[in-house]
BAPA-504811 format. One record per residue (C-alpha): residue number from 1; residue in one letter; x, y, z. Coordinates in steps of 0.001 Angstrom, whole numbers, plus 500000, padded with zeros to 6 digits. Example, Ala and Ser with C-alpha at 12.3 -4.5 7.8 and 13.67 -1.06 7.14 Angstrom:
<recs>
<rec num="1" residuo="a" xx="512300" yy="495500" zz="507800"/>
<rec num="2" residuo="s" xx="513670" yy="498940" zz="507140"/>
</recs>
This chain:
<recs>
<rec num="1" residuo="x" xx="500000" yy="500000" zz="500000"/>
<rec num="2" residuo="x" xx="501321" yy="503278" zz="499203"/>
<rec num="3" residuo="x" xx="501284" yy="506232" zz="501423"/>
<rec num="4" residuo="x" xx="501191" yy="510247" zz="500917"/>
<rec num="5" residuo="x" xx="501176" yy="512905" zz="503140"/>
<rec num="6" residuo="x" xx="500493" yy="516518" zz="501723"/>
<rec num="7" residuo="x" xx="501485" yy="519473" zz="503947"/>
<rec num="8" residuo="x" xx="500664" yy="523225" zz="503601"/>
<rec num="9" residuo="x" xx="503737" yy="525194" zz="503804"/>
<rec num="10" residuo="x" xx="502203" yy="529314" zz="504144"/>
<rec num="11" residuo="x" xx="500701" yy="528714" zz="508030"/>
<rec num="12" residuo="x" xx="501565" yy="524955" zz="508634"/>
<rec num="13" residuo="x" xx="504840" yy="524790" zz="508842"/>
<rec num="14" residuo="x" xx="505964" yy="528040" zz="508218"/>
<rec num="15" residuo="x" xx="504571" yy="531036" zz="510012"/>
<rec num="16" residuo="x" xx="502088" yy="533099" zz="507703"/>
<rec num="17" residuo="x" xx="502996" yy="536525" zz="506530"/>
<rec num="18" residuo="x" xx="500191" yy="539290" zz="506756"/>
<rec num="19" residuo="x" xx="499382" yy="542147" zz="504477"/>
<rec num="20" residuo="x" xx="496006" yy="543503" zz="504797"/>
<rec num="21" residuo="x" xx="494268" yy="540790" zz="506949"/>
<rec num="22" residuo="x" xx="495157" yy="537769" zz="504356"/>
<rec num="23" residuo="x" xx="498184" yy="535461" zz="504955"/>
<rec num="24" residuo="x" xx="500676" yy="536007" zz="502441"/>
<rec num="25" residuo="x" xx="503555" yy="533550" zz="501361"/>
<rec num="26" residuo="x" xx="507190" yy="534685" zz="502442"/>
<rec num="27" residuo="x" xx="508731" yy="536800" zz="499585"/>
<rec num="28" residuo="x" xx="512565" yy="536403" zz="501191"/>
<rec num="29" residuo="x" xx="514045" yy="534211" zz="503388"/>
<rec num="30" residuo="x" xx="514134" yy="536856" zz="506255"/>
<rec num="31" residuo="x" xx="510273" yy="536378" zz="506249"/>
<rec num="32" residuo="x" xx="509941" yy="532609" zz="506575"/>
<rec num="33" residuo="x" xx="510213" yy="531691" zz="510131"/>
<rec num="34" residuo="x" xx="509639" yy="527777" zz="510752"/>
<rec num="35" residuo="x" xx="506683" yy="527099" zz="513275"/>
<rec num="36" residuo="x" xx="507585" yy="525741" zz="516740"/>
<rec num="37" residuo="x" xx="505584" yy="522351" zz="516307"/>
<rec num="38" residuo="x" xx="506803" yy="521536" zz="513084"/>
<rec num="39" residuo="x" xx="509807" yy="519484" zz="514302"/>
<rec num="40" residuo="x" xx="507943" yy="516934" zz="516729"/>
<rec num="41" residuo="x" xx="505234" yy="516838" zz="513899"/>
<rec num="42" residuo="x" xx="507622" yy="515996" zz="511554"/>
<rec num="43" residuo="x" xx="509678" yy="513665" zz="513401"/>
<rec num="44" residuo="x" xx="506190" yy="511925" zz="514127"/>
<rec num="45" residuo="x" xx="505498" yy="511521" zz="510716"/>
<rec num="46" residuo="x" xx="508614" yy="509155" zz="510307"/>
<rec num="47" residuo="x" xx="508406" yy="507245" zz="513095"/>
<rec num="48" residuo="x" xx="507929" yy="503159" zz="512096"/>
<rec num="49" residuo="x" xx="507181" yy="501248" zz="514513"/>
</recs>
């Protein structure tokens, strides 16, 4: 069996940037900060037990 998982990167696992009330994607690096719960989310993902 094949398995996917699809992540959202603007808000997910990088924080969203906002102009004018709507989230934004990060135009430089400066801009795109990781999100603190990404790591142990990640890490969770690979896990086989």
């Amino acid at each position: 069996m094949a398995v996917a998982v699809f992540l959202d990167r603007d808000g997910v696992l990088t924080r969203a940037v906002v102009h004018g009330g709507r989230p934004h994607p990060p135009m430089t690096l400066a801009q795109c900060g990781i999100l603190s719960s990404v790591a142990a989310g990640y890490r969770a993902l690979f896990i086989i037990e």
